[in-house]
C-alpha positions as protocol buffer text, in pm:
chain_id: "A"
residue {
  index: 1
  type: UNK
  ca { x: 800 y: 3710 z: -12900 }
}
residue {
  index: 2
  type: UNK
  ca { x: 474 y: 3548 z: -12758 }
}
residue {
  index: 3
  type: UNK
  ca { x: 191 y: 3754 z: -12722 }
}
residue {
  index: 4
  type: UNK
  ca { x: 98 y: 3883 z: -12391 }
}
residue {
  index: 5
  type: UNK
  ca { x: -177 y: 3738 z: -12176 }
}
residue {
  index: 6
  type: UNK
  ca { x: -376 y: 4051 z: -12075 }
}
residue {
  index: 7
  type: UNK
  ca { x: -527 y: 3829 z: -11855 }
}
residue {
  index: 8
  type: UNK
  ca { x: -472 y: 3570 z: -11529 }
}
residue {
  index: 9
  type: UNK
  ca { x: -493 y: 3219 z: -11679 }
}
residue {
  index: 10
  type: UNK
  ca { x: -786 y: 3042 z: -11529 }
}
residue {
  index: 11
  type: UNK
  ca { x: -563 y: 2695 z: -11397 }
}
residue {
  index: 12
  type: UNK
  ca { x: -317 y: 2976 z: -11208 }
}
residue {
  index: 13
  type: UNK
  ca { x: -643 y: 3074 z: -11031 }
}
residue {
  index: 14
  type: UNK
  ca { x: -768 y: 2744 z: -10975 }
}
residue {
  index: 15
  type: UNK
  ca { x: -969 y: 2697 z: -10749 }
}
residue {
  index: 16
  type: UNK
  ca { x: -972 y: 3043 z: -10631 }
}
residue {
  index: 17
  type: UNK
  ca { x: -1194 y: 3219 z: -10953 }
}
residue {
  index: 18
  type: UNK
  ca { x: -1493 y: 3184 z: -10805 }
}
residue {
  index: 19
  type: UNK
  ca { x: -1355 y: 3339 z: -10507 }
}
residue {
  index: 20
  type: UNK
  ca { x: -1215 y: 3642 z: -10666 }
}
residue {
  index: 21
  type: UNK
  ca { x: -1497 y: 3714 z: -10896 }
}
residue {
  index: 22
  type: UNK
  ca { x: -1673 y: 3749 z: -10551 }
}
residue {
  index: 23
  type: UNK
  ca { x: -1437 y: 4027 z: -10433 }
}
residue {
  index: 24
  type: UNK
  ca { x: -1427 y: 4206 z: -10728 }
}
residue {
  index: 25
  type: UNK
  ca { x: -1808 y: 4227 z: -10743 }
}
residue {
  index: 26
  type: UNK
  ca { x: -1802 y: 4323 z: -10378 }
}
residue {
  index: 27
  type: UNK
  ca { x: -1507 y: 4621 z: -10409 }
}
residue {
  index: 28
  type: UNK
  ca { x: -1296 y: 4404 z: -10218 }
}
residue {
  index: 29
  type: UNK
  ca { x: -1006 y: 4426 z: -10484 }
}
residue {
  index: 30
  type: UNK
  ca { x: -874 y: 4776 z: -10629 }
}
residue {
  index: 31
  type: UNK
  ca { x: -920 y: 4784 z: -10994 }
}
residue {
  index: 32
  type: UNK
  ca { x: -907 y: 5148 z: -11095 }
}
residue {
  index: 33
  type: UNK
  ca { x: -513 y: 5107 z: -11204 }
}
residue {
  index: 34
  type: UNK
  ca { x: -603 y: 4907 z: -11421 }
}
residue {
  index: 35
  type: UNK
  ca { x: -517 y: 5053 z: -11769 }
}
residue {
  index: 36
  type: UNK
  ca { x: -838 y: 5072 z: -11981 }
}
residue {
  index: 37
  type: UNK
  ca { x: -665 y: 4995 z: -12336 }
}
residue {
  index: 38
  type: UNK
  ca { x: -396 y: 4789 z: -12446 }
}
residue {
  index: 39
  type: UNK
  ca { x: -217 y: 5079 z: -12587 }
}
residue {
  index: 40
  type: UNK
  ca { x: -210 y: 5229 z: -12223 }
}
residue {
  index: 41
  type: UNK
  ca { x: -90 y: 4939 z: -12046 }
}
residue {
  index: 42
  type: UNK
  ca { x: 234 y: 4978 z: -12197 }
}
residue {
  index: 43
  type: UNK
  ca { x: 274 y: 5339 z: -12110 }
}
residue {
  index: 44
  type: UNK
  ca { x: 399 y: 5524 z: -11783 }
}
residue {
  index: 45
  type: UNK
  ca { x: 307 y: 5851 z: -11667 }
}
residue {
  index: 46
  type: UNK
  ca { x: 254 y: 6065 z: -11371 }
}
residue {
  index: 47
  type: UNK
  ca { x: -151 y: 5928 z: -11388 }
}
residue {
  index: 48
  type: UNK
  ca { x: -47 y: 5561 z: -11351 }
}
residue {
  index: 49
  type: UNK
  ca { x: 177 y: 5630 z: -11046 }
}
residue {
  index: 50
  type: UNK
  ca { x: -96 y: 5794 z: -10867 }
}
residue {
  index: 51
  type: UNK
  ca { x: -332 y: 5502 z: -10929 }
}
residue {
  index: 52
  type: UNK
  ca { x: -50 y: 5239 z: -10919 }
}
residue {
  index: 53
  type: UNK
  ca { x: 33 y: 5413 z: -10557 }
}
residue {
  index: 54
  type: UNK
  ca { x: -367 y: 5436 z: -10456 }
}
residue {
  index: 55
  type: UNK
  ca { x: -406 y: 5061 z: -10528 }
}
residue {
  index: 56
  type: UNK
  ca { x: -117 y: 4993 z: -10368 }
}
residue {
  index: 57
  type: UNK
  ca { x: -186 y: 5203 z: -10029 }
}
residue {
  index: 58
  type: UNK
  ca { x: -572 y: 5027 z: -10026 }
}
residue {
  index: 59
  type: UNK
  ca { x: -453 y: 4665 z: -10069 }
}
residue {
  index: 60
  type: UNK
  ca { x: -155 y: 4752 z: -9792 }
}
residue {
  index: 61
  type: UNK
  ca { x: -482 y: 4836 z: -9558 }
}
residue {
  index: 62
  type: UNK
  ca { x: -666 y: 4501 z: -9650 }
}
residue {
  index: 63
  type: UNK
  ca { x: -362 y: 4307 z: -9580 }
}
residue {
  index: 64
  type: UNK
  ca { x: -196 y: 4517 z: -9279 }
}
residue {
  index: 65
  type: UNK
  ca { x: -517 y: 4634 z: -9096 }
}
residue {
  index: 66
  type: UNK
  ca { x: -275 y: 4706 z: -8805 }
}
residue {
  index: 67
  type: UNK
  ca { x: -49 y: 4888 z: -9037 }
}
residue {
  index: 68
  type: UNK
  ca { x: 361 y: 4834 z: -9052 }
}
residue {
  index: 69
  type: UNK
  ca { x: 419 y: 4607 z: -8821 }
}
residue {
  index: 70
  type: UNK
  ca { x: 680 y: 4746 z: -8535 }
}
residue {
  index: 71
  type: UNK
  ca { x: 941 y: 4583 z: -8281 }
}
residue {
  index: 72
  type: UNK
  ca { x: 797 y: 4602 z: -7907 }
}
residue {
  index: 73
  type: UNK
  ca { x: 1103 y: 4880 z: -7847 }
}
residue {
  index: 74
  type: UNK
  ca { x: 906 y: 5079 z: -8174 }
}
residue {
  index: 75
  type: UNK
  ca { x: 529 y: 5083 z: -8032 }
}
residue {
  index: 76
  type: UNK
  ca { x: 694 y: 5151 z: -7653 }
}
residue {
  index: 77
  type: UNK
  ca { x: 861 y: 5459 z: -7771 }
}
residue {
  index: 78
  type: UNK
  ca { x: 585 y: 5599 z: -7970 }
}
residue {
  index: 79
  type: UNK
  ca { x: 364 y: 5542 z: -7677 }
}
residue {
  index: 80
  type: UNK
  ca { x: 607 y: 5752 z: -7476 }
}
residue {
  index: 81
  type: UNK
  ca { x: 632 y: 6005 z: -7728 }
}
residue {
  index: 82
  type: UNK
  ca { x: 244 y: 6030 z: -7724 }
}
residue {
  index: 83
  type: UNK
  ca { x: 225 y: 6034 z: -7363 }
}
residue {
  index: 84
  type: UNK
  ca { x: 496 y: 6365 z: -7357 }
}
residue {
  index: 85
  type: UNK
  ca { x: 305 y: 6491 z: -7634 }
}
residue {
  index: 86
  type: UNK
  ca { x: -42 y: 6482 z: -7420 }
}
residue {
  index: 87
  type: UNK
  ca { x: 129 y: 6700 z: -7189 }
}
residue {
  index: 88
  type: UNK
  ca { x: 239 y: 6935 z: -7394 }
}
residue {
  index: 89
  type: UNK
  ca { x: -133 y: 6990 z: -7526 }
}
residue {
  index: 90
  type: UNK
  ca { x: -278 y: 7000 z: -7174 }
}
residue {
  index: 91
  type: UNK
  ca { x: -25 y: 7299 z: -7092 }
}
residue {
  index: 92
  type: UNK
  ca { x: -102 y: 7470 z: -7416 }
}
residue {
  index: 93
  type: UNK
  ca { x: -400 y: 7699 z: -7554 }
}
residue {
  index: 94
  type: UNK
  ca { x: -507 y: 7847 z: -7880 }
}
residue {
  index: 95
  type: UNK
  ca { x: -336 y: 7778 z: -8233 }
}
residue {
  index: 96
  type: UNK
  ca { x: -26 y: 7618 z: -8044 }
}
residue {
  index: 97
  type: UNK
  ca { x: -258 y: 7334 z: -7876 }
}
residue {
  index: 98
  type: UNK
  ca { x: -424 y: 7318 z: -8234 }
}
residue {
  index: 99
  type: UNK
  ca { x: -105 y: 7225 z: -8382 }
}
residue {
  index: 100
  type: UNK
  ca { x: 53 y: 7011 z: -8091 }
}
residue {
  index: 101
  type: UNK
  ca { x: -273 y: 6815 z: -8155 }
}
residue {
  index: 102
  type: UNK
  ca { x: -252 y: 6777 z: -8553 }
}
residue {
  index: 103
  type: UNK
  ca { x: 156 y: 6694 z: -8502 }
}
residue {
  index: 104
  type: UNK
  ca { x: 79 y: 6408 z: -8214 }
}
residue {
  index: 105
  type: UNK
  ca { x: -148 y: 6236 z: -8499 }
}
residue {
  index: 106
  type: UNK
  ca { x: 197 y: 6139 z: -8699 }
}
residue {
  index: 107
  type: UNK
  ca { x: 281 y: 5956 z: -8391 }
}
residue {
  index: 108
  type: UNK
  ca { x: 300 y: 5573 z: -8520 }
}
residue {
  index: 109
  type: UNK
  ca { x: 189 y: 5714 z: -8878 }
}
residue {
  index: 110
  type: UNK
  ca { x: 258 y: 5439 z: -9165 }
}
residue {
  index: 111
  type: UNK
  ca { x: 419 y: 5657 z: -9408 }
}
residue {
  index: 112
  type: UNK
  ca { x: 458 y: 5514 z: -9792 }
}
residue {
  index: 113
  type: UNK
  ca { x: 812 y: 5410 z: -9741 }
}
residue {
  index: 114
  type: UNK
  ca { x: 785 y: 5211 z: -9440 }
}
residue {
  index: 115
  type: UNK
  ca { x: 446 y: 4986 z: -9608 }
}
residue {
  index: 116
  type: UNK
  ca { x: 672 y: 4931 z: -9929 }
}
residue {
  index: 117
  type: UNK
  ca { x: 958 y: 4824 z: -9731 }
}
residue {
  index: 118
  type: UNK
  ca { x: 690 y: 4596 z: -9555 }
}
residue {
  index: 119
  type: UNK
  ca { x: 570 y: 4473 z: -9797 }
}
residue {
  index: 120
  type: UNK
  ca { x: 834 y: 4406 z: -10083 }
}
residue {
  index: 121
  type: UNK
  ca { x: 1021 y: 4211 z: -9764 }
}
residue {
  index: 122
  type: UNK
  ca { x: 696 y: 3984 z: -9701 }
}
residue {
  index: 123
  type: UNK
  ca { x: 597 y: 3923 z: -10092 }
}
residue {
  index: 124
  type: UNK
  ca { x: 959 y: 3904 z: -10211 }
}
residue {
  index: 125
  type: UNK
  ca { x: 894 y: 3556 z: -10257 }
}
residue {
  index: 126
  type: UNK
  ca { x: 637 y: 3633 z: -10503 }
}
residue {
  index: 127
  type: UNK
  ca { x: 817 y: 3950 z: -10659 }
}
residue {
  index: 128
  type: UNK
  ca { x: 1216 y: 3914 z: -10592 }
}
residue {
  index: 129
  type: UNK
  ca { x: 1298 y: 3747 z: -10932 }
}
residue {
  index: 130
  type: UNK
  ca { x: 1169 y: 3996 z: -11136 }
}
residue {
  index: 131
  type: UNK
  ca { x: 1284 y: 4272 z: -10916 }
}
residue {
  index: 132
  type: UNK
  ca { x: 1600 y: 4123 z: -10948 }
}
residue {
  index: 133
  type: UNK
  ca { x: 1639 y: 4077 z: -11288 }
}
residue {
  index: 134
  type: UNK
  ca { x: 1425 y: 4448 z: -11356 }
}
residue {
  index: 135
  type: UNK
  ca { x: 1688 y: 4641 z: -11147 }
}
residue {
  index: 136
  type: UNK
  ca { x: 2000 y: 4442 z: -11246 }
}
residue {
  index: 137
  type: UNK
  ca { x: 1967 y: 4489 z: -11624 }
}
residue {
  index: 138
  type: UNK
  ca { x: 1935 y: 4899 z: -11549 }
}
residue {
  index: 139
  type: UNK
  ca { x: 2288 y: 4913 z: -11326 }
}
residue {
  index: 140
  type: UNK
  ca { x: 2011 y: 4971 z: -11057 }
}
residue {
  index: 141
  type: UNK
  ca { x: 2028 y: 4877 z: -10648 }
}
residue {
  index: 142
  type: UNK
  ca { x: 1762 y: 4645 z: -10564 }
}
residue {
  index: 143
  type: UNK
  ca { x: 1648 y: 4728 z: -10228 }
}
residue {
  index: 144
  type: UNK
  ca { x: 1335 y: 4780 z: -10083 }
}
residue {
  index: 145
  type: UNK
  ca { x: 1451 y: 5050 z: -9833 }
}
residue {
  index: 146
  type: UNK
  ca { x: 1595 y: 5253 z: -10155 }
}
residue {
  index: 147
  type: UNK
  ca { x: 1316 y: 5179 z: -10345 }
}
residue {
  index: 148
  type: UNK
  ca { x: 1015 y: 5298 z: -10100 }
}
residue {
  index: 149
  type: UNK
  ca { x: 1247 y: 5597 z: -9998 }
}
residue {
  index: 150
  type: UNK
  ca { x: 1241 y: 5676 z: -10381 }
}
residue {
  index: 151
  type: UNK
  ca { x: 867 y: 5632 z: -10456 }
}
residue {
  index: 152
  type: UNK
  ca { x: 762 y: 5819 z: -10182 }
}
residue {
  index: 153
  type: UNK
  ca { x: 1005 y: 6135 z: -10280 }
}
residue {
  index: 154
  type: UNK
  ca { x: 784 y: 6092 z: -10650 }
}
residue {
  index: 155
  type: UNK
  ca { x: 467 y: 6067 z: -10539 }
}
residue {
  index: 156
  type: UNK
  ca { x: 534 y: 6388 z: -10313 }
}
residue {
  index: 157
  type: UNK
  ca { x: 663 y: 6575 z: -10584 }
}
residue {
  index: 158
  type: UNK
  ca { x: 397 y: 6456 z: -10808 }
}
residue {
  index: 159
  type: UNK
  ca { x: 151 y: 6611 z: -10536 }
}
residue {
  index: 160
  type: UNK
  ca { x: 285 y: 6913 z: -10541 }
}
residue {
  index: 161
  type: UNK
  ca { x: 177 y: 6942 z: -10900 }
}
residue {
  index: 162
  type: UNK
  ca { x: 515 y: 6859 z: -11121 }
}
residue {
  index: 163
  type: UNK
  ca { x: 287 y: 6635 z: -11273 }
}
residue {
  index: 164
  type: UNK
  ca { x: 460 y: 6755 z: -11628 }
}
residue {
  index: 165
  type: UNK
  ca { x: 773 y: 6613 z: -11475 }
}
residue {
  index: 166
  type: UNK
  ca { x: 941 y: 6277 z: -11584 }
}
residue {
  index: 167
  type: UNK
  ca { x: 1018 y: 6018 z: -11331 }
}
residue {
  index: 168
  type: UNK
  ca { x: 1328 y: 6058 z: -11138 }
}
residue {
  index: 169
  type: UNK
  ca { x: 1595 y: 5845 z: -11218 }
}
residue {
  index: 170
  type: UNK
  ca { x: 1499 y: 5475 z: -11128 }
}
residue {
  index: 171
  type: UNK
  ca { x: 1120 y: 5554 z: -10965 }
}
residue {
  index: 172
  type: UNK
  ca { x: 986 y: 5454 z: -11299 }
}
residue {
  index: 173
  type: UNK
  ca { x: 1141 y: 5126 z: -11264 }
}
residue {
  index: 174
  type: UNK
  ca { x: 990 y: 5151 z: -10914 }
}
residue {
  index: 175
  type: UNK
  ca { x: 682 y: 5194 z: -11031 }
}
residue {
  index: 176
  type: UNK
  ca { x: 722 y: 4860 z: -11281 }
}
residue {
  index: 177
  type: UNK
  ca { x: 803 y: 4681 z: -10904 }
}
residue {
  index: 178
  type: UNK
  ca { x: 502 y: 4837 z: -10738 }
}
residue {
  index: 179
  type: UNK
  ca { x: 277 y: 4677 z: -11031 }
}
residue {
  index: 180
  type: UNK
  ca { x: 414 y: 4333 z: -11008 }
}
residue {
  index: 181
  type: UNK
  ca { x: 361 y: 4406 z: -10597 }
}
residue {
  index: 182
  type: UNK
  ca { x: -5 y: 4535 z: -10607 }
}
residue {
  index: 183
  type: UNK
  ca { x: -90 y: 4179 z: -10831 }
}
residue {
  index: 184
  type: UNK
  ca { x: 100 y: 3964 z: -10603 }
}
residue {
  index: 185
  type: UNK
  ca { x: -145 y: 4105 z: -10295 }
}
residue {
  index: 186
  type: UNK
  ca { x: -437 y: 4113 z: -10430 }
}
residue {
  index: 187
  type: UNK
  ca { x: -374 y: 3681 z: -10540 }
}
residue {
  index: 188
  type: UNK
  ca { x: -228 y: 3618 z: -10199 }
}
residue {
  index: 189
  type: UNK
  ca { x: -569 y: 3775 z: -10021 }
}
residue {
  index: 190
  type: UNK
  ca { x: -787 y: 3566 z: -10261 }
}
residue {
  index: 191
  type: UNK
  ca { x: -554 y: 3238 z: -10170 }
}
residue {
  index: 192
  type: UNK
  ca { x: -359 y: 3143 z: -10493 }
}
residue {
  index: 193
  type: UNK
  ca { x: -38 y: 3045 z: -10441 }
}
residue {
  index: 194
  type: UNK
  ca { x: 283 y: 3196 z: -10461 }
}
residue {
  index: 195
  type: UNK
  ca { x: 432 y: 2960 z: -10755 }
}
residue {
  index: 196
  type: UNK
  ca { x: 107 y: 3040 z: -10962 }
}
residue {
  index: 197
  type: UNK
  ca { x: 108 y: 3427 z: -10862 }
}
residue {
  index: 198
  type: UNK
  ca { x: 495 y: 3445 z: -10986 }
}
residue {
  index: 199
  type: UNK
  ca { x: 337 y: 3262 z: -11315 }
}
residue {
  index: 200
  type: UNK
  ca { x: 55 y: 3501 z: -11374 }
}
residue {
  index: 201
  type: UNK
  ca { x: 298 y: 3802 z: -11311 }
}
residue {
  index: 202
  type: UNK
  ca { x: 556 y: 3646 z: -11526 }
}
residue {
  index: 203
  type: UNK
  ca { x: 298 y: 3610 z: -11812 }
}
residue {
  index: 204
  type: UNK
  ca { x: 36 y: 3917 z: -11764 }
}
residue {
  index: 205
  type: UNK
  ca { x: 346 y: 4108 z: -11827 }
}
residue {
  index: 206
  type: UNK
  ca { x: 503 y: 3889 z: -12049 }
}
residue {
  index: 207
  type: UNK
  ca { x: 857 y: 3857 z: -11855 }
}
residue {
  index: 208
  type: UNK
  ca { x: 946 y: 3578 z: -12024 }
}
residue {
  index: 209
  type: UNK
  ca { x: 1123 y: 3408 z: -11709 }
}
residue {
  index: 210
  type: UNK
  ca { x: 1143 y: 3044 z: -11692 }
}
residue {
  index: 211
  type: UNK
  ca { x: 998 y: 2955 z: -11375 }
}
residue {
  index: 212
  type: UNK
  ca { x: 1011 y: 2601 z: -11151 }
}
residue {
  index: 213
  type: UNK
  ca { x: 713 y: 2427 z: -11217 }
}
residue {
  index: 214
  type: UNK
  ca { x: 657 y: 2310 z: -10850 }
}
residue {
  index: 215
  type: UNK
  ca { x: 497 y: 2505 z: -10565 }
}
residue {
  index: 216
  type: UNK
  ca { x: 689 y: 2561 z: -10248 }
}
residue {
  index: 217
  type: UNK
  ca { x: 1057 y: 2573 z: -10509 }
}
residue {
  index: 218
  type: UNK
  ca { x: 1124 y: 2944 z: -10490 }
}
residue {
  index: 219
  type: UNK
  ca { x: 1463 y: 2895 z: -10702 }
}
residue {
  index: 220
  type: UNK
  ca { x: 1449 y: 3016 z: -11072 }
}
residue {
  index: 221
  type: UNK
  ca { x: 1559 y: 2750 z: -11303 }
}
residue {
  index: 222
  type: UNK
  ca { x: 1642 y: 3005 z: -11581 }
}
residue {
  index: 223
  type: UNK
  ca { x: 1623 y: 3319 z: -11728 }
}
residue {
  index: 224
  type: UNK
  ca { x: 1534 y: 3463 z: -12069 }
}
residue {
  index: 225
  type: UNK
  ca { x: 1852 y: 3608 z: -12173 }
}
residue {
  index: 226
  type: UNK
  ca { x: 1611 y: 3916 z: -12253 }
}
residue {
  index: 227
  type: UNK
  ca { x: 1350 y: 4076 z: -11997 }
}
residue {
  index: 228
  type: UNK
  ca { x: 1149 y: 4298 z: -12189 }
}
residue {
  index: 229
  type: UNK
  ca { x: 986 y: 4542 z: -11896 }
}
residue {
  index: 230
  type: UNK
  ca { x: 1158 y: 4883 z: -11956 }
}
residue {
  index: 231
  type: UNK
  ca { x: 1434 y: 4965 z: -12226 }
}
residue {
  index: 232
  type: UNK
  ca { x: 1769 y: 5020 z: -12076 }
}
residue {
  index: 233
  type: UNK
  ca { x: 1731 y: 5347 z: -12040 }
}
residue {
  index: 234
  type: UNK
  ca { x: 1552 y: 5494 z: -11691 }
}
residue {
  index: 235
  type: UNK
  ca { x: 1581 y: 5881 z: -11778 }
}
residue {
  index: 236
  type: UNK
  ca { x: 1390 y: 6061 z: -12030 }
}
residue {
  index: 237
  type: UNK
  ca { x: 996 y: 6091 z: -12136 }
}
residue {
  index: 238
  type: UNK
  ca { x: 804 y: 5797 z: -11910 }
}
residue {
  index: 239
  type: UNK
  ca { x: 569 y: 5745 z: -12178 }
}
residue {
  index: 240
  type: UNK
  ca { x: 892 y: 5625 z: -12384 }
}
residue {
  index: 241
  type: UNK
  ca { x: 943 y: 5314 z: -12167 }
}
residue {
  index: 242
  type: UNK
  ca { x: 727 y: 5036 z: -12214 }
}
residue {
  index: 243
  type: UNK
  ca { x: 692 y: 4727 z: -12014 }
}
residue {
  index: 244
  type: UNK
  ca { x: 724 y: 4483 z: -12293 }
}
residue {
  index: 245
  type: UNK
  ca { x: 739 y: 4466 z: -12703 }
}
């Protein structure tokens, strides 16, 4: 096998580098889940998920500064619901107004679930094929509804301290997904295109997917008949599952 890239290939950036260097010296663009060794990058524990989820939650607020985006039907409801909920307060006192007030605040919250579901839908062009593949080759359901229900169920049982817990069933090949998903954002803000972004994925994580050389062509030509993300087992010890040999 090929080594990996550890890196975005400058011509996939072209003409954008300049441009990105920018943001990253300005904090625009997350870097802290970045793994610091080469070693670590091919390791998952309960510490990645948290900063794979982080970077994930601050890019979702640079690209959806509105948050999820709702039907007309959604945002008319919730302002109903906030409206009832107003009156409630103004007829209450003490520690029941106090509460009334904290519970009216998840009113039109954007929970974890509903920005994954968001956002695997709108970057699926970008992400789908390895998704695909990823969750196919474990006798896994690829869906972004199951998938953001999943991760958010781990990340609240991870803050509740079972951080000596392994991943539950398929959230660490969630968390492979939400990798691929923070990298695709983070190029699309910056302006690189979606055939280049599904190149530099494909090779920072050494996929090994044959992908259409033309922009706009969001059909994959071929696969590897191997794609070397996590073994083909999804229970056990994370830090037994690697990305890639």
């Amino acid at each position: 096998m090929p080594p990996l890239h550890q890196h975005f290939r400058r011509d996939l950036l072209d003409p954008y580098e300049i441009k990105m260097f920018g943001a990253i010296a300005d904090g625009e663009i997350y870097l802290r889940h970045i793994p610091e060794t080469y070693e670590k990058g091919h390791t998952l524990d309960a510490s990645d998920f948290v900063l794979t989820s982080a970077a994930f939650e601050w890019e979702f607020d640079q690209a959806y500064p509105s948050g999820v985006v709702k039907s007309e039907a959604r945002v008319a409801a919730e302002q109903r619901a906030s409206a009832q909920m107003d009156e409630c307060i103004n007829q209450s006192s003490g520690k029941a107004k106090k509460i009334l007030k904290y519970a009216k605040k998840s009113i039109g919250f954007s929970n974890l679930e509903s920005k994954i579901i968001q956002a695997g839908r709108d970057f699926h062009e970008m992400i789908g094929v390895f998704g695909e593949g990823l969750y196919k080759r474990n006798d896994e359901e690829f869906s972004y509804e199951v998938i953001g229900s999943r991760l958010a169920e781990q990340r609240n049982d991870f803050a509740h301290g079972n951080i000596d817990k392994d991943f539950k069933g398929a959230a660490i090949l969630d968390l492979l997904l939400l990798r691929y998903l923070v990298y695709a954002m983070q190029l699309k803000r910056i302006g690189v295109s979606a055939a280049n972004t599904r190149r530099a994925i494909n090779e920072l994580f050494g996929l090994m997917y044959y992908l259409p050389a033309e922009d706009g062509d969001t059909e994959t030509v071929a696969k590897n008949t191997e794609i070397s993300e996590p073994n083909n087992e999804t229970e056990g010890n994370a830090d037994e599952i690697v990305e890639a040999e």
